[in-house]
C-alpha positions in Angstrom: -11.7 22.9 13.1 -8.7 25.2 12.5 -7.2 23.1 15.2 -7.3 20.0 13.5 -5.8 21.8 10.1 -2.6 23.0 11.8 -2.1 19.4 13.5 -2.6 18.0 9.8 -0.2 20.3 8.7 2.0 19.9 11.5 2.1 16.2 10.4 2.4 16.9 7.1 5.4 19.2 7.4 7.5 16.6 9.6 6.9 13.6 7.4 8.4 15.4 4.2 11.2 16.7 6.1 12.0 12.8 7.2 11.4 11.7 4.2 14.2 13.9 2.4 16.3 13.9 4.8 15.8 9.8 4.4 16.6 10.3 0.6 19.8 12.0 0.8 21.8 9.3 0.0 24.5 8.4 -2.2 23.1 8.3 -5.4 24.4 4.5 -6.8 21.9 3.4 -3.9 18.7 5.1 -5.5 16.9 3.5 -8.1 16.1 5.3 -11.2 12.6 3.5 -11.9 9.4 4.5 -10.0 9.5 2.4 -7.1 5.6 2.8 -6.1 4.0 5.7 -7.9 1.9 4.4 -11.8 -1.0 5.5 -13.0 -4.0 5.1 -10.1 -7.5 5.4 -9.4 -8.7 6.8 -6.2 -11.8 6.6 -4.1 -12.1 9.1 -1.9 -14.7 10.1 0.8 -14.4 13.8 2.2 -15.8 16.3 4.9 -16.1 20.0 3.6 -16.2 22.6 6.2 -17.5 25.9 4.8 -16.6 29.5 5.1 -17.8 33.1 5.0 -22.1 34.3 4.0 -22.1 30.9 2.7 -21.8 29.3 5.9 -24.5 31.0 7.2 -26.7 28.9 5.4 -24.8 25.8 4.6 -22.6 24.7 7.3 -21.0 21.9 6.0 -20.8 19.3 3.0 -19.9 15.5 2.6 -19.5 13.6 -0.2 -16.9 11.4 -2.2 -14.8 11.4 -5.6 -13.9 9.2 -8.0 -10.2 10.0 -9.3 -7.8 8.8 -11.9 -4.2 9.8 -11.7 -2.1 9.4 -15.3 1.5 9.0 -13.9 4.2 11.1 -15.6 7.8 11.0 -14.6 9.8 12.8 -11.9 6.8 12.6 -9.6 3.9 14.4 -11.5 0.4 12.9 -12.2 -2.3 14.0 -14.4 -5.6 13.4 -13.0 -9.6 13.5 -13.3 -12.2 13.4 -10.8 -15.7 13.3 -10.8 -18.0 13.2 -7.4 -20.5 14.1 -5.5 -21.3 16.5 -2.4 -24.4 17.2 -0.2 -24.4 20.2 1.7 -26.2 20.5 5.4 -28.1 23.4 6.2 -27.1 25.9 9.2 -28.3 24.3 12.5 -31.3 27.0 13.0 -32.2 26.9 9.4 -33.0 23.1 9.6 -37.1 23.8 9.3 -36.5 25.3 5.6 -36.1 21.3 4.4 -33.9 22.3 1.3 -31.1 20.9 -0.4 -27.8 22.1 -2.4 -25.5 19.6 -3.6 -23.4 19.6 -6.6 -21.2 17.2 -9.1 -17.7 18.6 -9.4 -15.9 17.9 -12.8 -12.3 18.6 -12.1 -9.0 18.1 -14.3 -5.7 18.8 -12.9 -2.6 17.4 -11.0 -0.6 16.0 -8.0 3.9 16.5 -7.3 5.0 14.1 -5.7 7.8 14.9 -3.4 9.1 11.4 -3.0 8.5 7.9 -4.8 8.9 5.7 -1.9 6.6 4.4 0.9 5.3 7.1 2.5 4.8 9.8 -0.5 3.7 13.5 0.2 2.3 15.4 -2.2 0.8 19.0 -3.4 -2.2 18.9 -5.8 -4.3 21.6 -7.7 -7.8 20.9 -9.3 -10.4 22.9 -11.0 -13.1 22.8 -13.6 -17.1 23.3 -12.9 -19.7 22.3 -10.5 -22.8 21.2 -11.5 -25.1 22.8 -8.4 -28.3 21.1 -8.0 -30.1 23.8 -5.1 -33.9 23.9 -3.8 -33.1 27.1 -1.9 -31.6 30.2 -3.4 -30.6 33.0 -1.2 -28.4 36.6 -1.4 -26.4 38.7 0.4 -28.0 42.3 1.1 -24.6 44.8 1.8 -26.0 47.7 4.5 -24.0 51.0 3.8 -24.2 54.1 6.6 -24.5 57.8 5.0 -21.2 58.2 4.0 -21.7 54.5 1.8 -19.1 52.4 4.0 -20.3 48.8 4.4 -21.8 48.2 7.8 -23.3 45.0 8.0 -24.0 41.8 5.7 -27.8 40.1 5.9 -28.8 36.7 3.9 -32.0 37.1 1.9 -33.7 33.7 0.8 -35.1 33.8 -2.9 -38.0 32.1 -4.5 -36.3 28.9 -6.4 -37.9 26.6 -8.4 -38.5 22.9 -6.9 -34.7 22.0 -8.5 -33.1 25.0 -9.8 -29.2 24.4 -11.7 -26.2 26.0 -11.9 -22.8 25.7 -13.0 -20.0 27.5 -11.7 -16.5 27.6 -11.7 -14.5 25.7 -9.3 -10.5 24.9 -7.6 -8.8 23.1 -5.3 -5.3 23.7 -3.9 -4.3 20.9 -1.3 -1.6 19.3 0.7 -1.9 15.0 1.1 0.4 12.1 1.8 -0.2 8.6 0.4 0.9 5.5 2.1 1.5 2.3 0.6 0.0 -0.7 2.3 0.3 -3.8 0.2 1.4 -3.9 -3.0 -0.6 -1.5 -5.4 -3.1 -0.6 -2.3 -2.2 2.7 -0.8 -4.0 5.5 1.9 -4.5 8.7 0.3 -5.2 11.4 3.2 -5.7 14.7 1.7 -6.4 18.7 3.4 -7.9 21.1 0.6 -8.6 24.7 0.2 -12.0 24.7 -1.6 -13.4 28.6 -3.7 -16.4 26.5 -5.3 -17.8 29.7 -7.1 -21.3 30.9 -6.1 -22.3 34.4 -6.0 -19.3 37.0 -5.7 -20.5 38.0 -1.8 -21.4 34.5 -0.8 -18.4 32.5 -2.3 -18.4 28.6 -1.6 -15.3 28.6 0.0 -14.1 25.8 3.0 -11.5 23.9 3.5 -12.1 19.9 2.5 -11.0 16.6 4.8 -10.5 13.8 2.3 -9.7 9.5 3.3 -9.6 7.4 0.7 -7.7 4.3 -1.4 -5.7 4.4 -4.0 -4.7 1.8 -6.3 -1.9 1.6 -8.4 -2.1 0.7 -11.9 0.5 -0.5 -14.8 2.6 -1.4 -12.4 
């Protein structure tokens, strides 16, 4: 998987640089009005691949967002998403049969690098998560003699049949969105997720998002 996040960033990386380097250009030749980016509304499905204690339990997540971008000028949005993600359990915990998922509430925003066709962009999110969870667990620190940390071991709970929690969440990412047709675009989107838990078993992972944008006010 960390792979597959270089190559994105890899991508990522040369595409901005042609894209400036496509933009330098005498300035009586470049518009002044936004060319493609308005207000939008995104639809986005995502694969989250988690990291640290908290992996050791839930592996990974998947899930979608509902998003709408107020469009601001030189290149910044405003924006509010809503969603929902189901976690999977650790392939050797499958017998436990429990669930964790969790409706994220997030306000924040999107730069824009470039209003043209191909339009790479940095975003940040946060707000709360709304954690729905049939399985509660801790991690129990192991300290030698002298009280340095030796080992880590996950400890399941007793949790009511739907316990809830709400916890702090953010989202720093790196995307690119692609005009098709008109006011249809791709949105392709790598995030770095710290979905608050418990301070030793953070829900932290990094987040695969495909989705379609459409362009608004045009």
């Amino acid at each position: 998987m960390k792979k597959y996040t270089i190559i994105i960033l890899i991508l990522f990386t040369s595409l901005l640089t042609a894209q400036v380097l496509q933009n330098e250009e005498p300035a009586a030749l470049v518009p002044t009005e936004s060319k493609f980016l308005s207000d939008q509304i995104i639809v986005q499905g995502l694969y989250i691949r988690t990291l640290g204690n908290f992996n050791e339990v839930w592996s990974s997540g998947t899930g979608a967002y509902v998003n709408y971008g107020m469009y601001f000028p030189d290149h910044n949005t405003l924006n509010f998403q809503v969603g929902y993600i189901d976690y999977k359990l650790a392939d050797d915990l499958d017998s436990l049969n429990g669930s964790f998922n969790v409706i994220p509430l997030l306000i924040g925003g999107k730069y824009f690098f470039t209003d043209s066709r191909f339009m790479p962009y940095v975003s940040f999110m946060n707000g709360i998560n709304i954690i729905s969870q049939t399985i509660a667990f801790h991690v129990e620190e192991i300290f030698d003699e002298e009280g340095n940390l030796i080992d880590e071991e996950i400890q399941f709970d007793e949790s009511s049949p739907d316990t809830r929690l709400v916890r702090y969440a953010f989202q720093v990412g790196l995307g690119i969105m692609i005009n098709i047709v008109s006011s249809l675009n791709l949105d392709l989107e790598v995030k770095y997720n710290s979905h608050f838990y418990q301070t030793e078993a953070m829900n932290t992972g990094f987040e695969y998002g495909f989705g379609i944008a459409w362009s608004i006010n045009k």
